[in-house]
C-alpha positions as CSV (number, residue, x, y, z in Angstrom):
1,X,125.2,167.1,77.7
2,X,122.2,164.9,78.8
3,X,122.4,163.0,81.6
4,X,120.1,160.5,83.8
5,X,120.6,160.0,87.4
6,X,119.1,156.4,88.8
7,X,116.5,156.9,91.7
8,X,117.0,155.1,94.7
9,X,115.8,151.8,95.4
10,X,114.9,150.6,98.7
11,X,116.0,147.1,99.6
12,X,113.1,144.4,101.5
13,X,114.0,141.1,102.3
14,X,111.1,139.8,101.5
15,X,110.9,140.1,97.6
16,X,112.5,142.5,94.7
17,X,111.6,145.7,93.9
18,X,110.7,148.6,96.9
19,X,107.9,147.6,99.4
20,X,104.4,148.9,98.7
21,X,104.9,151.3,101.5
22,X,107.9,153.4,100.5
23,X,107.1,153.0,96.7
24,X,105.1,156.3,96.7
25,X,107.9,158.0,97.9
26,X,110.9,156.7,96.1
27,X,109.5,156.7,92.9
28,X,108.8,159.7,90.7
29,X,105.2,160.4,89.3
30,X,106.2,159.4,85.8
31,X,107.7,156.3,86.6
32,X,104.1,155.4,89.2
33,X,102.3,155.8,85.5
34,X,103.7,152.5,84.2
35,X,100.4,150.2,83.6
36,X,101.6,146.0,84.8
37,X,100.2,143.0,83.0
38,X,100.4,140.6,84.9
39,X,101.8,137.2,82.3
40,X,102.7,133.3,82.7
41,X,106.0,131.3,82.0
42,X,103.5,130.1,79.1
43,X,103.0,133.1,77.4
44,X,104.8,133.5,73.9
45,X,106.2,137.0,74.2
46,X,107.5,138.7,71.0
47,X,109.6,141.3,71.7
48,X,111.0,142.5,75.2
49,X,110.3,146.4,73.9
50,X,109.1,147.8,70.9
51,X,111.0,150.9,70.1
52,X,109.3,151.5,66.9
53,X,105.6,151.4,67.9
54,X,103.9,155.2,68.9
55,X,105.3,157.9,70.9
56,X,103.1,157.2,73.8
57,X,104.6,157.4,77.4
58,X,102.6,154.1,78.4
59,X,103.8,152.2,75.5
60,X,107.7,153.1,75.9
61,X,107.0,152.2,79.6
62,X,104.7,148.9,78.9
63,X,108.1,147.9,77.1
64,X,110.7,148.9,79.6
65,X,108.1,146.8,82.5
66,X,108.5,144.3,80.1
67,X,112.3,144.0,80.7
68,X,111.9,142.1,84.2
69,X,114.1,139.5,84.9
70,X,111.0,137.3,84.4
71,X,110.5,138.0,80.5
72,X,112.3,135.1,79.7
73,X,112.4,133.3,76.3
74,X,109.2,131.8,75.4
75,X,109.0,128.0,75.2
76,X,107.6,125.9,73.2
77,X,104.1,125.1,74.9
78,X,101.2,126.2,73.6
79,X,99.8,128.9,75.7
80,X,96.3,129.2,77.5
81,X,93.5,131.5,76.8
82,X,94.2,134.0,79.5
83,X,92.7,137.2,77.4
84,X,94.1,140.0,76.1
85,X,97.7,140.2,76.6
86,X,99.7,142.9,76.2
87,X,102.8,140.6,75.2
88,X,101.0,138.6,72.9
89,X,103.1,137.7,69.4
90,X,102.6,139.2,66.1
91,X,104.5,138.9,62.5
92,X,105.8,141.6,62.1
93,X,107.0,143.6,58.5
94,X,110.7,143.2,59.9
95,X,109.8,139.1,59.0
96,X,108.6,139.2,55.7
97,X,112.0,137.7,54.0
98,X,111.8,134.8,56.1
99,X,109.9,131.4,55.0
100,X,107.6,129.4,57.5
101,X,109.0,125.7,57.3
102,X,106.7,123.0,59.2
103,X,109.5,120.3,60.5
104,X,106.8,118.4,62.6
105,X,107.1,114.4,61.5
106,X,103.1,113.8,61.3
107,X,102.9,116.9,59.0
108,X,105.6,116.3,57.0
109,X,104.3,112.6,56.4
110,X,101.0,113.9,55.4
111,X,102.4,116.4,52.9
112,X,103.1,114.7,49.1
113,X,106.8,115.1,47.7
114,X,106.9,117.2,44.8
115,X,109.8,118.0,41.8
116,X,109.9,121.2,43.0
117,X,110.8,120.0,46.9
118,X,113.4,117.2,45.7
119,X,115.2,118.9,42.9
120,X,117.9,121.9,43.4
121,X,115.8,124.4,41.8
122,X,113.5,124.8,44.8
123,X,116.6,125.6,47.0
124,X,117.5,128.4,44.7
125,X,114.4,129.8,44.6
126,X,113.6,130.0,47.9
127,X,114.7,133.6,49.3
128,X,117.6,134.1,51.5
129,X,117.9,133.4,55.1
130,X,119.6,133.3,58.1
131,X,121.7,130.2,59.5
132,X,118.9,129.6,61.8
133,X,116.2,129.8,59.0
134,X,118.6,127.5,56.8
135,X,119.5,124.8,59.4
136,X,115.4,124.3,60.0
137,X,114.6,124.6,56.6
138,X,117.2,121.7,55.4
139,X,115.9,119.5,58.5
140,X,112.6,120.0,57.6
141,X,112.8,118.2,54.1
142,X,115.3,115.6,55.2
143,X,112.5,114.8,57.0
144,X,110.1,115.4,54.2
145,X,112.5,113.0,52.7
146,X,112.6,110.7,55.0
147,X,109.3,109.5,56.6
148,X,106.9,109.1,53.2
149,X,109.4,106.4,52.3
150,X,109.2,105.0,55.9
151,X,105.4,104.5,55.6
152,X,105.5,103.0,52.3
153,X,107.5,100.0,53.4
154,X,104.7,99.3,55.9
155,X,101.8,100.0,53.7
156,X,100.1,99.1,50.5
157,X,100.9,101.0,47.4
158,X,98.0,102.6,46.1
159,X,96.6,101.3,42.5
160,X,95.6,103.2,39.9
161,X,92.3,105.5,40.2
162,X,91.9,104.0,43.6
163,X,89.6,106.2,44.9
164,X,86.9,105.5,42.3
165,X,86.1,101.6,42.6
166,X,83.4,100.2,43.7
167,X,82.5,99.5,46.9
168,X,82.5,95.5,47.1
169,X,79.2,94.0,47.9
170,X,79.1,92.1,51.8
171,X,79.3,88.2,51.1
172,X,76.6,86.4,52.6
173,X,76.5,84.1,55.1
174,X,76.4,80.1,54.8
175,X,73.3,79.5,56.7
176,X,71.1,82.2,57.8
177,X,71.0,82.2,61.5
178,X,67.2,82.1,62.8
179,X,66.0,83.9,65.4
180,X,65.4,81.0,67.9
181,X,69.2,80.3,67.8
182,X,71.2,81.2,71.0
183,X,75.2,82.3,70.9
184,X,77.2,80.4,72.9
185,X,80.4,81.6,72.3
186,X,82.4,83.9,69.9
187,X,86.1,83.2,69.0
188,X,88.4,85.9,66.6
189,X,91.0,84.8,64.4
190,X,93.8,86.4,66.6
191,X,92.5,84.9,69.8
192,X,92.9,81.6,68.0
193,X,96.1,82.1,66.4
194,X,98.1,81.8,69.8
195,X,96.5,78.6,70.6
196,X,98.5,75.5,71.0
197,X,98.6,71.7,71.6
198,X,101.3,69.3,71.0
199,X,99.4,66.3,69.6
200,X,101.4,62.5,69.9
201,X,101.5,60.1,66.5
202,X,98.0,58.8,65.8
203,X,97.6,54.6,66.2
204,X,95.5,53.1,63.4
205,X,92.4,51.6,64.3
206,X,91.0,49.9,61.3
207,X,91.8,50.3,57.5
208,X,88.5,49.9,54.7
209,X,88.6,50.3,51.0
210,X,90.6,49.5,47.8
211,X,93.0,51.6,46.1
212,X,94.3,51.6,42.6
213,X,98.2,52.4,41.6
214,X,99.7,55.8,40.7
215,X,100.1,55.7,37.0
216,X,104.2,57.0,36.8
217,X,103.7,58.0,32.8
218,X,102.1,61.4,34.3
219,X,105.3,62.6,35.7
220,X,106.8,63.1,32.3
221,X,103.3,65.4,31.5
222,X,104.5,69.2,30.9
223,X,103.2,71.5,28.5
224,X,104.6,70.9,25.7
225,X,103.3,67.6,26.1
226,X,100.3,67.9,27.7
227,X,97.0,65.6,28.4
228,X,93.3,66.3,28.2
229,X,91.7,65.8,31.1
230,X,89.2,63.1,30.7
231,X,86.1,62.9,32.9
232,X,85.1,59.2,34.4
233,X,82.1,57.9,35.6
234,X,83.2,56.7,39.0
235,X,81.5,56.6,42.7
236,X,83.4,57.8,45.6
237,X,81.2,58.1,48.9
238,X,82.1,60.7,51.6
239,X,79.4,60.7,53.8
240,X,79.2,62.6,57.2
241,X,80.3,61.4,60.5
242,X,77.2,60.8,62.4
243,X,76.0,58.3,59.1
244,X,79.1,56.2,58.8
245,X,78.4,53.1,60.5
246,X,82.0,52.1,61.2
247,X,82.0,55.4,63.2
248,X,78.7,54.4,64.9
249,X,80.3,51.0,65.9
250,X,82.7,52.7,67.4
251,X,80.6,55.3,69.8
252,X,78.8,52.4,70.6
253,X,81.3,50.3,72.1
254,X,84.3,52.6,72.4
255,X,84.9,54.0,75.9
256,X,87.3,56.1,75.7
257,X,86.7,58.1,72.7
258,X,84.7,61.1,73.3
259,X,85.0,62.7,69.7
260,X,84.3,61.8,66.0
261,X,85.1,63.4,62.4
262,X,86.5,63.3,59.3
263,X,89.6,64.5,57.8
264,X,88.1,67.4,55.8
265,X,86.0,68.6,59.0
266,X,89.2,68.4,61.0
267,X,91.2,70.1,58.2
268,X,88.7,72.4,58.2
269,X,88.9,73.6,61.7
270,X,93.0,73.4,61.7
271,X,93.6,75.8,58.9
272,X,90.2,78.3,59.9
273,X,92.4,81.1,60.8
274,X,93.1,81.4,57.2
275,X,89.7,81.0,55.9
276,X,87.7,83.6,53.8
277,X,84.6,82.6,52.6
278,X,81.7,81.6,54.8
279,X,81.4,77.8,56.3
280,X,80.0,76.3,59.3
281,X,79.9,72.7,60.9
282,X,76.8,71.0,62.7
283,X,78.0,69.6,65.8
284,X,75.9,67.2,68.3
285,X,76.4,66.9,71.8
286,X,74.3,63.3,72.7
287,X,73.3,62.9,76.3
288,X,76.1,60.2,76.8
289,X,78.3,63.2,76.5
290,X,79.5,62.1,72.6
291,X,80.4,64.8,70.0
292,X,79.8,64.3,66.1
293,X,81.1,67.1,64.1
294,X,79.1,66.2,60.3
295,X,79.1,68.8,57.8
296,X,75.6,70.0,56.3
297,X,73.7,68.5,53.5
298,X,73.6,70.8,50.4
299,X,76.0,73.1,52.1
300,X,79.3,74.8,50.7
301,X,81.2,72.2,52.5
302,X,82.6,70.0,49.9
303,X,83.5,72.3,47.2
304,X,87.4,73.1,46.4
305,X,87.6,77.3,46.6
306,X,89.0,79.1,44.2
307,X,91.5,82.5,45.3
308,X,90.1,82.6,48.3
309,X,92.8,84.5,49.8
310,X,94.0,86.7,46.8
311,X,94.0,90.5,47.4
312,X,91.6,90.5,44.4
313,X,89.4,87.7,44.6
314,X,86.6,86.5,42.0
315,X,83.8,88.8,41.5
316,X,80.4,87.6,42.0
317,X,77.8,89.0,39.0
318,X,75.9,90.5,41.8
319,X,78.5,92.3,42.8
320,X,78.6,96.3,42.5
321,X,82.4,95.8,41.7
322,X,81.7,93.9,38.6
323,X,81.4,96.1,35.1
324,X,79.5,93.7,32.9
325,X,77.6,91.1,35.3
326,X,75.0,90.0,32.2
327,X,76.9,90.8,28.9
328,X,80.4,89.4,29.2
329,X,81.1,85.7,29.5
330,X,84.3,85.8,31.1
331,X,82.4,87.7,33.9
332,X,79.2,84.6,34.1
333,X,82.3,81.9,34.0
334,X,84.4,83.6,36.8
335,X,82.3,83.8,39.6
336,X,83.5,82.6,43.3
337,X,80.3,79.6,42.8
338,X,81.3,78.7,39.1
339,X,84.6,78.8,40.0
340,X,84.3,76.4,43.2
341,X,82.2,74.2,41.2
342,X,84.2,73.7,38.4
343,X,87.3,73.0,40.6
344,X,85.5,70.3,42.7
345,X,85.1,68.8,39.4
346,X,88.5,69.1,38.1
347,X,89.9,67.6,41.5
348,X,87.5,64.4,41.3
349,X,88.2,63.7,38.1
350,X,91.8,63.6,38.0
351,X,92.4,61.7,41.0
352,X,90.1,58.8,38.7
353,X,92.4,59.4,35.6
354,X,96.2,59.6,37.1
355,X,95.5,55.9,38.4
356,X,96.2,52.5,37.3
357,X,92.5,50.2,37.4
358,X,94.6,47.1,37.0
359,X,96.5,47.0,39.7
360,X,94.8,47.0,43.3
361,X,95.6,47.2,46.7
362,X,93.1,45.6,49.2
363,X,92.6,47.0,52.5
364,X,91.7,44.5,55.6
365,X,88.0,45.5,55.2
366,X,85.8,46.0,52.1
367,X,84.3,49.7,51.2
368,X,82.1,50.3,54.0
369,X,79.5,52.3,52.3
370,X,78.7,50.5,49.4
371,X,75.3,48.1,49.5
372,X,75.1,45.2,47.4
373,X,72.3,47.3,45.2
374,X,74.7,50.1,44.4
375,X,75.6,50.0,40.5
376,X,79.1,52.0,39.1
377,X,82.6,51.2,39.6
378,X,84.6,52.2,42.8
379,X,87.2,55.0,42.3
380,X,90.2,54.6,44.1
381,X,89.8,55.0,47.8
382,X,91.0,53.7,51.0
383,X,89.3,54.9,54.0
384,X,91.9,55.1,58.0
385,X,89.9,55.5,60.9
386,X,92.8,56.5,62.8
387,X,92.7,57.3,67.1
388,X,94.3,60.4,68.1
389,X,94.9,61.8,72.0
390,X,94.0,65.2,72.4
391,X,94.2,65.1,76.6
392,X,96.2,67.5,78.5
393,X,95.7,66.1,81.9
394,X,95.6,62.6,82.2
395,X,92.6,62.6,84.7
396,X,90.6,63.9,81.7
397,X,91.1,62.2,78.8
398,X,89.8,63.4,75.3
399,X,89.9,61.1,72.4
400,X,89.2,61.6,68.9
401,X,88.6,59.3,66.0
402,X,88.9,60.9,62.2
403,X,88.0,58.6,58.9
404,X,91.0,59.8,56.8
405,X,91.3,59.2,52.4
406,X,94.2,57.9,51.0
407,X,93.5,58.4,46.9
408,X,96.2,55.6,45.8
409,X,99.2,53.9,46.4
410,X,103.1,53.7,44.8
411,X,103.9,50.1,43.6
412,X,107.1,48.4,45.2
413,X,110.0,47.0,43.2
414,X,107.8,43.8,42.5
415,X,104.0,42.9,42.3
416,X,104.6,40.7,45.0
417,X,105.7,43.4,47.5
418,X,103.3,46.0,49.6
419,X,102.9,49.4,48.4
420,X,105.9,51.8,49.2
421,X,103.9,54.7,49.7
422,X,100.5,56.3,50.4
423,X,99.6,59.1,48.6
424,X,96.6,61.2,48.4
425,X,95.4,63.2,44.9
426,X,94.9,66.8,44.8
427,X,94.6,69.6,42.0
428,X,95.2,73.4,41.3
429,X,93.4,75.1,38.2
430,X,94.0,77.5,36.4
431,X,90.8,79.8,35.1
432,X,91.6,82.5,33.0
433,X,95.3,85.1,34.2
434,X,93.6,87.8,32.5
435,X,89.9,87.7,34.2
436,X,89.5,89.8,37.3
437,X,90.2,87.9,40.5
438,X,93.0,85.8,38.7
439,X,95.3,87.6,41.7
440,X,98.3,88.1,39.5
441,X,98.9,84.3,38.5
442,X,101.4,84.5,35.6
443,X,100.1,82.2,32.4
444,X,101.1,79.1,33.0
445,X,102.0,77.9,29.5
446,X,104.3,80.0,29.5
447,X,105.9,80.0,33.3
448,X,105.4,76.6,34.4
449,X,107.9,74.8,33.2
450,X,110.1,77.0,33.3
451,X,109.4,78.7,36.5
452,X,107.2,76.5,38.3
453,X,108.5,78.2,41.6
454,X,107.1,80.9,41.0
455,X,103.7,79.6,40.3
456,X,103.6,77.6,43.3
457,X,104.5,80.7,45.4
458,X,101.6,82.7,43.6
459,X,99.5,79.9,44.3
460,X,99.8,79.6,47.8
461,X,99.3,83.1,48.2
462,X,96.4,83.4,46.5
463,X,94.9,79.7,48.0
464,X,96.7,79.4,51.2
465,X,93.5,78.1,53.1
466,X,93.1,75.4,50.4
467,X,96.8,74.1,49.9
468,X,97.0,74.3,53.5
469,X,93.9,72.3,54.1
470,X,95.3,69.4,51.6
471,X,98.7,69.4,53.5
472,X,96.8,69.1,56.9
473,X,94.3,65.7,55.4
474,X,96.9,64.0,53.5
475,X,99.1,64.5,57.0
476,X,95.7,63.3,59.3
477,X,95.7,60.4,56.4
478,X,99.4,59.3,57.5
479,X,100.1,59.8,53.7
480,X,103.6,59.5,52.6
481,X,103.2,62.0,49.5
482,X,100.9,64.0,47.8
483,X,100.8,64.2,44.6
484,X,99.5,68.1,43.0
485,X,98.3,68.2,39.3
486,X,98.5,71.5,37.4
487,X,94.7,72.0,35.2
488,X,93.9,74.6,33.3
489,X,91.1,75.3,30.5
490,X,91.8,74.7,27.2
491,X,89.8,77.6,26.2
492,X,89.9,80.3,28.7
493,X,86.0,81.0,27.6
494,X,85.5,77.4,28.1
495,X,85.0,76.1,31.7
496,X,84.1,72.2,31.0
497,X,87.3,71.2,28.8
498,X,90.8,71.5,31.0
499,X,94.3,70.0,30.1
500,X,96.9,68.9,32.4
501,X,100.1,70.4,31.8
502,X,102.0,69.0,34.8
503,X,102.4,67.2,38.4
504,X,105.0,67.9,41.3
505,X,105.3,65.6,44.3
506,X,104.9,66.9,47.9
507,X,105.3,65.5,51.5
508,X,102.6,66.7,53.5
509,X,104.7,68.1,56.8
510,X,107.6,69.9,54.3
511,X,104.4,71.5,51.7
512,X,103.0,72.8,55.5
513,X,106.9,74.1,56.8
514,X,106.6,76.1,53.3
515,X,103.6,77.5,54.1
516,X,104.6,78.9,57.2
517,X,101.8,76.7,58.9
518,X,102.4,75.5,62.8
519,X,100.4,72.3,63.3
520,X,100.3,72.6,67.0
521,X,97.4,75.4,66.6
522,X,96.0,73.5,64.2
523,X,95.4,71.2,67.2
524,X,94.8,73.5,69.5
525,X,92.4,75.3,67.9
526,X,90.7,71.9,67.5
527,X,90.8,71.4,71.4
528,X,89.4,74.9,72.3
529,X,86.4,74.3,70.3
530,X,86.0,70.2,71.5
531,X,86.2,72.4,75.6
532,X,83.5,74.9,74.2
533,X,81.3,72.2,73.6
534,X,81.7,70.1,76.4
535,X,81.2,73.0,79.0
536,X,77.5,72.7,77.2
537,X,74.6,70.9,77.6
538,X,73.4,67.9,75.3
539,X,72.1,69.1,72.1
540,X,72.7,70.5,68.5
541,X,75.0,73.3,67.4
542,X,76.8,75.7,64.8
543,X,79.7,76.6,64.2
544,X,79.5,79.3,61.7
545,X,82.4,81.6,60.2
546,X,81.2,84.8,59.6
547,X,81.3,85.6,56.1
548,X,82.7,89.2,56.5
549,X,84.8,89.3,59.2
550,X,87.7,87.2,60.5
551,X,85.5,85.4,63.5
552,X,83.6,81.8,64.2
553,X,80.6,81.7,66.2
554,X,79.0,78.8,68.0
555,X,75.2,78.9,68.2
556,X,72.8,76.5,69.9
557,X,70.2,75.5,67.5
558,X,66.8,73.5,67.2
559,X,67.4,69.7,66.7
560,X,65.4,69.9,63.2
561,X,66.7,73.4,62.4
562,X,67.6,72.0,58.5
563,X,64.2,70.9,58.0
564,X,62.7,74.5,59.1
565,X,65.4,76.0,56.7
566,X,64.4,73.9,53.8
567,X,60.4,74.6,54.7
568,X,61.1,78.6,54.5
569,X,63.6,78.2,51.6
570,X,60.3,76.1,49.6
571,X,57.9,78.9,51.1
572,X,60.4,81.5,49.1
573,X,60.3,79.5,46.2
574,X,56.4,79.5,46.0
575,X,56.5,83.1,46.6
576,X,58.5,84.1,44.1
577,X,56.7,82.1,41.4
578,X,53.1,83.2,42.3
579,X,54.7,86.7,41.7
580,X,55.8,86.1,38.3
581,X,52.4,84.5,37.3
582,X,50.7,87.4,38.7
């Protein structure tokens, strides 16, 4: 019968194992022929010994070294280069029935659900395992499961054939910035969201103008009874702030007032965190240490948008994006400009029809702006220039004066009484629902009256800068209501001929609470740029919003920087004509 006796061992106090000095002695000469690799915690170690590799003496014994109390279970940290290694893992033929199942989270979210991975069918397929190999295998698509739907809660659902449109074309800037213009300062979107200012009730200065009664019959418009809309020769002034000579008069003698503006420019500068398209704003700093915020003649300023914030938004003919720039006239009618243009239009005009000529309201002052040379009738329009306190420390004051609109006036019970309310005029139109950049708007003959909640919601997410804009002047007005007409074309292939197929009432604060719009960074976004300003010397600047990325940028300009524009925009002109000839 075999037997194996154990050698002796020599005990040290020092470490395990004989000392290096009675080793040759203790052990035998086979056992000094076992080769040491030296390994680290870190090293993933397959098997503690291999008794089905070769017959080899050094291999049997490579395995039996490799049962030290150190070959412990390998964890689950990568391991270092640290060359070859005896120990180091391989699959072996023993592992072929098993199935490799990747349970990490960012894998598993990359890797696309499949029938075969949800339905039963894959389970039965997939060969036989141990409870180990089950366990992972059932955790790994519960996670599978799991964290696709995760993602898609927090990001966009993909469209159809996403990955082949068009790259959009970059909008272009407002003004083009020359290169004698200095930056003075540059101010994000974010940075300006989390600015605030509590800003007291407003006190009245003076009151100019004339304004006409609502006419109540265009409450009962809806569509199936619907109205043309009917454009009016009237004249409605709106200059800038640096021409109105009420305004002048006022920097002149006021003292206290540092600051002038309209409504729109203040509107303007309230609601910019919501802005898309490019604007800008001329500001002048005189030497008296007064600011004028005008707006820029010929410049975008004035005109109503159009879907300005829808995920889609028009598609300019230009525009890479755009199938059929030149042969398709819903494509030459739908443009961002045409758009704009044609909803400036619809707004004027039906603010000059919804009123009632023969009744008036009077003012305490006549129209301001209107010379005794000037020919055409007076639309409806009463002009507030209204003080409002903007100070935070009471050693420096800031002051600002705005010339706010009111569009017309509610009769009281009698003829004899003063208006009940102030109301201002304002529009939304309706283009085409099945043009590109229509952002999802349902028709509106056919969900308006009966789901005019909905199109109001559609609406102010496709134009929340411009509904939010009208809520912040007719609130800067002190306007009691404002009253929103629903246009839309006749023809969908016919810009100039619209309808009106109905009108909702709105108070300015409650339309901006439905928004989700806090007026106190309106005001404080106003007041950062007023500080911006005044921390710099006298002169001329810009405010410009950069037509591509959420961010406003204030440059210093020339004093006659609109005349040079104009001069190289002439020069252009003249080029491009002598080419054609040529």
């Amino acid at each position: 019968m075999a037997s194996f006796s154990l050698p002796n061992i020599a005990s040290d106090s020092g470490f395990w194992g004989p000392s290096d000095a009675s080793a040759s002695t203790v052990l035998s000469d086979d056992l000094q022929k076992i080769p040491y690799a030296p390994f680290l915690k870190t090293d993933r170690i397959g098997r503690i010994a291999d008794w089905n590799a070769g017959s080899q003496p050094d291999e049997r014994a490579a395995g039996a070294a490799a049962a030290r109390p150190r070959a412990i279970r390998a964890p689950s940290i990568p391991a270092p280069a640290t060359g070859v290694n005896m120990f180091t893992y391989f699959h072996g033929d023993d592992e072929s029935s098993f199935s490799l199942v990747e349970n990490s989270r960012a894998s598993a979210a990359r890797r696309p659900l499949t029938s075969a991975t949800r339905g039963r069918g894959a389970a039965a397929a997939r060969p036989a395992a141990v409870s180990r190999g089950d366990a992972a295998s059932s955790a790994g698509r519960g996670r599978a499961r799991a964290v696709p739907q995760a993602a898609q809660r927090g990001a966009r659902r993909g469209g159809w054939r996403d990955w082949e449109r068009t790259q959009r074309k970059a909008r272009e800037a407002s003004i083009t910035v020359g290169p004698e213009w200095q930056k003075v300062a540059e101010m994000d979107f974010v940075r300006l969201g989390k600015l605030r200012l509590d800003v007291e009730e407003p006190e009245t200065i003076s009151t100019y103008g004339t304004l006409y009664a609502y006419d109540r019959t265009y409450d009962r418009v809806s569509v199936r009874f619907e109205k043309p809309l009917q454009p009016r020769d009237r004249v409605h002034y709106n200059p800038t702030t640096s021409e109105d000579p009420v305004i002048q008069q006022f920097a002149a003698g006021e003292q206290s007032a540092q600051v002038f503006a309209t409504d729109s420019i203040i509107a303007l500068l309230m609601c910019s965190t919501r802005s898309v398209y490019p604007w800008d704003i001329v500001i002048t700093k005189t030497e008296e240490g007064k600011i004028f915020f005008d707006k820029r003649a010929n410049g975008p300023f004035d005109f109503v948008t159009v879907n300005e914030n829808a995920n889609e938004p028009p598609i300019e003919l230009t525009d890479p994006a755009n199938p059929n720039p030149e042969n398709s006239t819903r494509a030459q009618i739908n443009t961002p400009s045409a758009l704009s243009l044609e909803a400036t239009f619809v707004n004027e005009n039906f603010g000059f029809q919804v009123v009632d000529e023969r009744k008036s309201f009077k003012f305490g002052e006549p129209n301001p702006f209107q010379t005794p040379g000037d020919e055409g009738q007076l639309a409806s329009c009463g002009y507030r220039y209204r003080r409002f306190n903007l100070s935070t420390d009471e050693e420096d004051p800031v002051e600002l004066i705005v010339r706010a609109e009111l569009n017309a006036y509610v009769p009281g019970a009698s003829a004899n009484k003063p208006p009940s309310q102030y109301i201002t005029i304002r529009t939304l139109n309706e283009f085409d629902s099945r043009a590109p950049g229509a952002g999802g708007a349902p028709d509106w003959r056919l969900r308006l009256d009966t789901s005019r909640g909905a199109v109001v919601a559609t609406e102010m997410k496709n134009n929340s800068f411009k509904l939010a804009r009208f809520a912040v002047q007719s609130s800067l007005a002190g306007a009691d209501n404002m009253k929103l007409g629903y246009i839309s074309r006749a023809n969908p292939l016919d810009p100039y001929r619209h309808v009106i197929l109905g009108t909702s009432w709105f108070k300015p604060r409650e339309l901006a609470l439905q928004m989700a719009y806090n007026v106190s960074n309106g005001w404080g976004i106003v007041r950062t740029i007023i500080d911006v300003v005044r921390n710099a010397p006298a002169g001329r600047f810009v405010l410009l919003k950069d037509p591509n990325r959420p961010v406003v940028r204030l440059y210093s300009v020339p004093w006659d920087f609109e005349q040079i524009e104009e001069e190289e925009e002439e020069e252009e002109v003249a080029a491009e004509a002598t080419e054609e000839q040529e």
